[in-house]
C-alpha positions as CSV (number, residue, x, y, z in Angstrom):
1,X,30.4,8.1,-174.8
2,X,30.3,10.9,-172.4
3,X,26.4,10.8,-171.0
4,X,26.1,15.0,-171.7
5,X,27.3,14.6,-175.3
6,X,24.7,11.6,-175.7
7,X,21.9,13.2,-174.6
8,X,23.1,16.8,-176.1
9,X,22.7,14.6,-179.5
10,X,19.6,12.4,-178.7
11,X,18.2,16.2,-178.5
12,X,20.3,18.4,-181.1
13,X,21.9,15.7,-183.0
14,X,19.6,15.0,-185.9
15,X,18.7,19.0,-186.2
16,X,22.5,19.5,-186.9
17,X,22.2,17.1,-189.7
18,X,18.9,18.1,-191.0
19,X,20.3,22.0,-190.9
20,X,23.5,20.6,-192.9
21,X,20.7,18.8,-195.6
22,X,18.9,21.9,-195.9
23,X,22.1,23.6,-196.6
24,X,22.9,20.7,-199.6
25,X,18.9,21.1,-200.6
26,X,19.4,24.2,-202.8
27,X,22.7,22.6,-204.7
28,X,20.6,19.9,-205.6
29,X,17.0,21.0,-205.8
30,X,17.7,24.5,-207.0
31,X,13.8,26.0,-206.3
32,X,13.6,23.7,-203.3
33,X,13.5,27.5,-200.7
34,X,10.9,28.9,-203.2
35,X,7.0,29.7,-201.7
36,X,5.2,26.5,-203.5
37,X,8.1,23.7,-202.7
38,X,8.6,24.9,-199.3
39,X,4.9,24.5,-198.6
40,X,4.8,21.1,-200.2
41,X,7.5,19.4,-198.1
42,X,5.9,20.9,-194.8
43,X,2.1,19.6,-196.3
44,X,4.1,16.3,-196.8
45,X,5.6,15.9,-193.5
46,X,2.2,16.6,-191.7
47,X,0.8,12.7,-191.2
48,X,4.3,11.3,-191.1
49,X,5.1,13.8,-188.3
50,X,1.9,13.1,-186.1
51,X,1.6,9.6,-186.2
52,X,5.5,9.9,-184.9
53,X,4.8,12.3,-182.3
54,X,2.1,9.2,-180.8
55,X,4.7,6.2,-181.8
56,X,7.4,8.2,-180.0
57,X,5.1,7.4,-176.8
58,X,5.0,3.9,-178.0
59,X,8.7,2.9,-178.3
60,X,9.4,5.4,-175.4
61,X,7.8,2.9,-173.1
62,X,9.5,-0.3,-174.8
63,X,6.9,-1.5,-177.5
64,X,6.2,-0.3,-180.8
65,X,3.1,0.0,-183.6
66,X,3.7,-2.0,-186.2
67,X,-0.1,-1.7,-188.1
68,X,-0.2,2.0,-188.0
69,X,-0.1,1.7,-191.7
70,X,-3.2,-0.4,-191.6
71,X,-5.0,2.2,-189.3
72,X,-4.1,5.3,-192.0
73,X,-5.5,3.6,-194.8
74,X,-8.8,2.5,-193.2
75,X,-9.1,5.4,-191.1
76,X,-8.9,7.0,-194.4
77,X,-11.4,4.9,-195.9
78,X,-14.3,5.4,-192.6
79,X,-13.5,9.5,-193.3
80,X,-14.3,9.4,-196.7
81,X,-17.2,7.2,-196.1
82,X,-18.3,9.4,-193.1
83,X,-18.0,12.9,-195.5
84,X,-19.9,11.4,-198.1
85,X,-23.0,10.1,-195.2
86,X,-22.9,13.5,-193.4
87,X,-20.1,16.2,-194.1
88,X,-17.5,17.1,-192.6
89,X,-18.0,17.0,-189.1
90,X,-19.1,13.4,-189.4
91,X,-15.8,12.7,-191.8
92,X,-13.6,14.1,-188.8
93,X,-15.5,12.0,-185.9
94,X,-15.3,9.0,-188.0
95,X,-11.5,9.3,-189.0
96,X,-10.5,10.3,-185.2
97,X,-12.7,7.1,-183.6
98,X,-11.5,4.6,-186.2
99,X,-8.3,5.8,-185.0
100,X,-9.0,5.5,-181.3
101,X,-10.8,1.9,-182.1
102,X,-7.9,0.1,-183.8
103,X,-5.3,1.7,-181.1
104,X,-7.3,0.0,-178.3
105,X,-8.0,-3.3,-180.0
106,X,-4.3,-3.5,-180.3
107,X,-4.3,-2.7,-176.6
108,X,-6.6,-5.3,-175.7
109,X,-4.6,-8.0,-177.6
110,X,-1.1,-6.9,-175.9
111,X,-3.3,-6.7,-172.3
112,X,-5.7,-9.6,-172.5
113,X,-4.8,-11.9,-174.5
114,X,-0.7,-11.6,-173.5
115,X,0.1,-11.3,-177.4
116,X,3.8,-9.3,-177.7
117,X,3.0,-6.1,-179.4
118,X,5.5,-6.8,-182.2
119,X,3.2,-9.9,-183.4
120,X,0.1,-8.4,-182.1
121,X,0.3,-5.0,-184.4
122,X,1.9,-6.9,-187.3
123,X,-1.3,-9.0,-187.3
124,X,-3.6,-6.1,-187.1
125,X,-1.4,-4.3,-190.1
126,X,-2.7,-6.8,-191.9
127,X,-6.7,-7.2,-190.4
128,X,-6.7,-3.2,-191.1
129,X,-5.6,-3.3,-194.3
130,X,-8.3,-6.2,-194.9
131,X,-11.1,-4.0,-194.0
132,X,-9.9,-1.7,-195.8
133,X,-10.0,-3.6,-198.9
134,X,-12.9,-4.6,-198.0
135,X,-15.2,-1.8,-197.7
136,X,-13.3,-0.5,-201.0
137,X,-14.1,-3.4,-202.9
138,X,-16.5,-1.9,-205.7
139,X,-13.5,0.5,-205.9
140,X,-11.4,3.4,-204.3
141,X,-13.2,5.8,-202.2
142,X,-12.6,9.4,-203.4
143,X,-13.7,13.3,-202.6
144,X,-15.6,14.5,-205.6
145,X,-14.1,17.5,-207.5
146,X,-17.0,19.4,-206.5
147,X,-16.0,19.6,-203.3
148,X,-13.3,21.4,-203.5
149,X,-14.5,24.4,-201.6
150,X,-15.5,22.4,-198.6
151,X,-14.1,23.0,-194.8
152,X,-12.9,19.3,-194.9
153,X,-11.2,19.8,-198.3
154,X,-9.9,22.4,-196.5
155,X,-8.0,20.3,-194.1
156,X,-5.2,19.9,-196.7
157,X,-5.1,22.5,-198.7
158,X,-5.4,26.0,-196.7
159,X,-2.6,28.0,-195.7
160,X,-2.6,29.6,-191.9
161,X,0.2,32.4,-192.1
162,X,2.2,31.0,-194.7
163,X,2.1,27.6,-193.2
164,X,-0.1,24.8,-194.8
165,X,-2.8,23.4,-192.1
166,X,-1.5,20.5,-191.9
167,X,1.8,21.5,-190.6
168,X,0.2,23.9,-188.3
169,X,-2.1,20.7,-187.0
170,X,1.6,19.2,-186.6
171,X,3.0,21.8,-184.2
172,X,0.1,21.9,-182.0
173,X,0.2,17.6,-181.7
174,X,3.7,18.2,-180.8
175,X,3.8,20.8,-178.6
176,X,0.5,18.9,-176.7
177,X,3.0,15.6,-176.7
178,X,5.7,17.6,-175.9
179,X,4.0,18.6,-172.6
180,X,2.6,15.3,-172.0
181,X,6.0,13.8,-172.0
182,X,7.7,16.1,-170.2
183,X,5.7,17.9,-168.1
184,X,3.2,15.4,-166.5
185,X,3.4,12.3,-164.6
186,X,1.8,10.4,-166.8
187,X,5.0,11.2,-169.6
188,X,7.1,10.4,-166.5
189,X,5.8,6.6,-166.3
190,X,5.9,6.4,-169.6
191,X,9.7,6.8,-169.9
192,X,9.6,4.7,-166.4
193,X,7.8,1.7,-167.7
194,X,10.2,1.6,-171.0
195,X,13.5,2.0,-168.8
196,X,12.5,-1.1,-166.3
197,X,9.2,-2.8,-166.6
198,X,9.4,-4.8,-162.9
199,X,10.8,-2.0,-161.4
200,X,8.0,0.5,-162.6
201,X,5.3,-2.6,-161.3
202,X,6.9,-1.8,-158.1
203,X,6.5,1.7,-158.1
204,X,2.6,1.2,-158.9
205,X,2.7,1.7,-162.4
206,X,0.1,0.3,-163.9
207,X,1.2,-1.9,-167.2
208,X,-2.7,-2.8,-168.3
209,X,-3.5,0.9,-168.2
210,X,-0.1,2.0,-170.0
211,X,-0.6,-0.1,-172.6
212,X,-4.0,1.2,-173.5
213,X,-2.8,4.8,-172.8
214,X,-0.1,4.3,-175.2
215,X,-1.7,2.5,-178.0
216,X,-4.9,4.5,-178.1
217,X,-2.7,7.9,-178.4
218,X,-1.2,5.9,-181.7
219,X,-4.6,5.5,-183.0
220,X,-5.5,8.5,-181.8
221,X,-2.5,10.1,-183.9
222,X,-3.5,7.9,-186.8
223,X,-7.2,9.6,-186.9
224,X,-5.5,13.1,-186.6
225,X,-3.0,12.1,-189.3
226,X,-5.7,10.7,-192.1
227,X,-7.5,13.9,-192.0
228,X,-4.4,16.2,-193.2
229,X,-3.6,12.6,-195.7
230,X,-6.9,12.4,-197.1
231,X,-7.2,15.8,-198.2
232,X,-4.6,15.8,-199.6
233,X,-4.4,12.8,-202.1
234,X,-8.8,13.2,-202.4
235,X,-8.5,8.9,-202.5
236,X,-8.0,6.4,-200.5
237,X,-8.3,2.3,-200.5
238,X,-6.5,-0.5,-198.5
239,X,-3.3,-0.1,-200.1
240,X,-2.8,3.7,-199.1
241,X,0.7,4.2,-197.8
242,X,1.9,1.2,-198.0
243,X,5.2,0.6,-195.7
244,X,4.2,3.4,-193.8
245,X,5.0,2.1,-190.9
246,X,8.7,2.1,-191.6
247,X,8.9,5.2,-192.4
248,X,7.2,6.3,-188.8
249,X,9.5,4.2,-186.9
250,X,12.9,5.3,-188.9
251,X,11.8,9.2,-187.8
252,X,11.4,8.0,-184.1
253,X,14.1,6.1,-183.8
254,X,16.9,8.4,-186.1
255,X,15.5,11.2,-184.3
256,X,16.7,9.9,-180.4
257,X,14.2,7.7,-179.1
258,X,15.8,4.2,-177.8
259,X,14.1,1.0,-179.4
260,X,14.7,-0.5,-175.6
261,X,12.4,2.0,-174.4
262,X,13.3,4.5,-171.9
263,X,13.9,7.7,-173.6
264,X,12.1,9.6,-175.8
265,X,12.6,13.0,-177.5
266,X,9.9,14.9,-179.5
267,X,12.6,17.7,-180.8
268,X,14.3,14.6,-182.1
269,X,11.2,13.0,-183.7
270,X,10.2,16.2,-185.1
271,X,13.6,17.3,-186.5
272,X,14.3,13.2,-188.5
273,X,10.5,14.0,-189.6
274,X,11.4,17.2,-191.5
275,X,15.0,15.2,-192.3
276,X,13.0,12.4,-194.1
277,X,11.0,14.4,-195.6
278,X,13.2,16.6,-197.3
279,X,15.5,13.3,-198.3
280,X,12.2,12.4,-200.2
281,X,11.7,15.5,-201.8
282,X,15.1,15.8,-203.1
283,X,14.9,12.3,-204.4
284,X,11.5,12.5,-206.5
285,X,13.2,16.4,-207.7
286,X,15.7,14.1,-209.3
287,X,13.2,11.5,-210.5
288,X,14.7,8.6,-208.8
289,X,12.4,5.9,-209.2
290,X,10.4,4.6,-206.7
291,X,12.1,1.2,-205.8
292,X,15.5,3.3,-205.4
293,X,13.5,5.7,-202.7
294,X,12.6,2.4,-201.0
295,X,16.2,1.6,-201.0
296,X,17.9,5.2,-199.6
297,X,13.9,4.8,-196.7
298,X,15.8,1.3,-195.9
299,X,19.3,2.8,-195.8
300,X,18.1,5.4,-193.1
301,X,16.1,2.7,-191.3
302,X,19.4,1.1,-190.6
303,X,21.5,3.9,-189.7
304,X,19.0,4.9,-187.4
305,X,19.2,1.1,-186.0
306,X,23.1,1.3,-185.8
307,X,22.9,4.7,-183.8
308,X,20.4,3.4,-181.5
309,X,22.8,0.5,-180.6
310,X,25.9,2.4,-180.0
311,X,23.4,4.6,-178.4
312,X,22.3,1.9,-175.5
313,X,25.6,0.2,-175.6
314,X,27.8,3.5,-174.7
315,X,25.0,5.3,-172.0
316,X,25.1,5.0,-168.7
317,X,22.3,3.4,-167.1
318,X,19.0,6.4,-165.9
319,X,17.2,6.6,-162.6
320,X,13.9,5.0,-162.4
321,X,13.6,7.5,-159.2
322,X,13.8,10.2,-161.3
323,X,11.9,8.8,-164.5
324,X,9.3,8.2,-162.3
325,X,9.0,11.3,-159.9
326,X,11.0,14.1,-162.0
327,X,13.6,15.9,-160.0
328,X,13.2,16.3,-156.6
329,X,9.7,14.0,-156.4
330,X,9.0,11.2,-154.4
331,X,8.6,7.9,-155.2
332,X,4.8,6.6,-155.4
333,X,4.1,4.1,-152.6
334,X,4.7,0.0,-153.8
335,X,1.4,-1.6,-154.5
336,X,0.0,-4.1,-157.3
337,X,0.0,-3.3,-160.8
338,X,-2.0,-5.2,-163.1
């Protein structure tokens, strides 16, 4: 594979197809352009599409999240908790530090205790989602009806120019990551660390303080992501989203990002966000049942798999110089990385 077509589709690639399923939308969804749907499917995408923008980070650099499913449904949980204590201001510090908390406890496991982050994070899925369940144990917690007026309730359901919140909350987490990734050095080790781990040590990269960078901008993401979840559906217990993970890591991965770390795209990411969620819309539209959407969510999971193979197998290899540096940079004197 010529290296300017791969990375000309790692970037454009899934937008092409996206643009051809919104072409196919209106055949098969025939109000799927009008006012109401149109804002549904962008309020829908909102928490998919941040917690992406943060797992993009995450595989970028050669590991992955695997609990952030866990994190949604008790960060969920802590915000409705925290509302119901002291309002919203206290619903949005609680959902963004429960968030920030179970990103760097999943740090600390990967950096301390020398646990690989795929078993680390699948054990926290499960410790999150206990807790959850826990603290939801006389039964769901929910907004009251009431409440509808509220600035949290808010969140969810005003419109900004058209343009639910939510989605609007969406852009601005991107085009922050986007910057981040691209545009600072940080991003730049990042992408380093992912493309050759030993190598990056011996540029002075840091892996202790990566990790916890990375993981507690997941958890970070996660907080961000309950509040434009929450409400939205008014409810939430341990079983909130369940297989959510999946679906985060099918939009990173379908949308350009390399499972073997070392590349990342947020146009990508953003683009198989929108791309999945339209798939589901048009699915429910036609009231395919719910173990058939698990199916086609499986489907895309592998495709994006079997791109992301030919992907590594056909590109040449990067520059850690580069990666490292950007263009024209220097690289950072040798010293020792923890």
């Amino acid at each position: 594979m010529n290296t300017s077509l791969g990375k000309l589709w790692d970037t454009w690639g899934i937008t092409a197809i996206l643009l051809l399923l919104l072409a196919v939308a209106p055949v098969v969804t025939p109000d799927f352009f009008s006012l109401d749907n149109a804002q549904s499917v962008l309020r829908e995408s909102a928490y998919l599409g941040i917690v992406a923008a943060g797992m993009t980070f995450a595989i970028a650099s050669g590991a992955f999240d695997l609990s952030v499913g866990g994190q949604l449904a008790l960060c969920s949980v802590v915000s409705l908790m925290g509302y119901a204590a002291g309002g919203t201001a206290l619903a949005v510090a609680a959902a963004l530090a429960t968030g920030l908390a179970c990103g760097l406890v999943n740090a600390g496991l990967i950096t301390r205790l020398r646990v690989p982050p795929f078993v680390a994070t699948l054990g926290t899925l499960f410790v999150f989602r206990g807790v959850a369940y826990i603290l939801t144990q006389d039964g769901p917690k929910t907004l009251p009806y009431d409440q509808i007026g509220s600035p949290f309730v808010k969140i969810g359901g005003l419109n900004v120019a058209g343009l639910p919140l939510p989605f609007v909350i969406m852009l601005a987490v991107y085009g922050g990551a986007w910057v981040l990734l691209r545009r600072t050095a940080t991003g730049r080790r990042v992408l380093a660390y992912g493309s050759s781990p030993e190598a990056a040590r011996f540029c002075g990269i840091s892996a202790t303080r990566l990790r916890f960078f990375v993981f507690a901008l997941v958890g970070l993401s996660v907080g961000i992501a309950a509040l434009t979840y929450i409400t939205r559906v008014w409810t939430a217990d341990g079983s909130a989203q369940d297989g959510f993970e999946l679906k985060v890591i099918a939009a990173v991965v379908l949308g350009g990002t390399s499972l073997k770390g070392g590349k990342g795209t947020l146009i990508g990411t953003f683009s198989a966000v929108l791309l999945v969620s339209v798939l589901n819309d048009m699915l429910v539209s036609q009231g395919v049942p719910s173990a058939y959407q698990r199916i086609v969510l499986g489907g895309v999971l592998i495709v994006a798999l079997t791109i992301d193979g030919l992907r590594t197998r056909f590109a040449a290899p990067g520059s850690l110089r580069r990666a490292v540096t950007g263009q024209g940079g220097r690289t950072p004197r040798p010293g020792l990385a923890r």
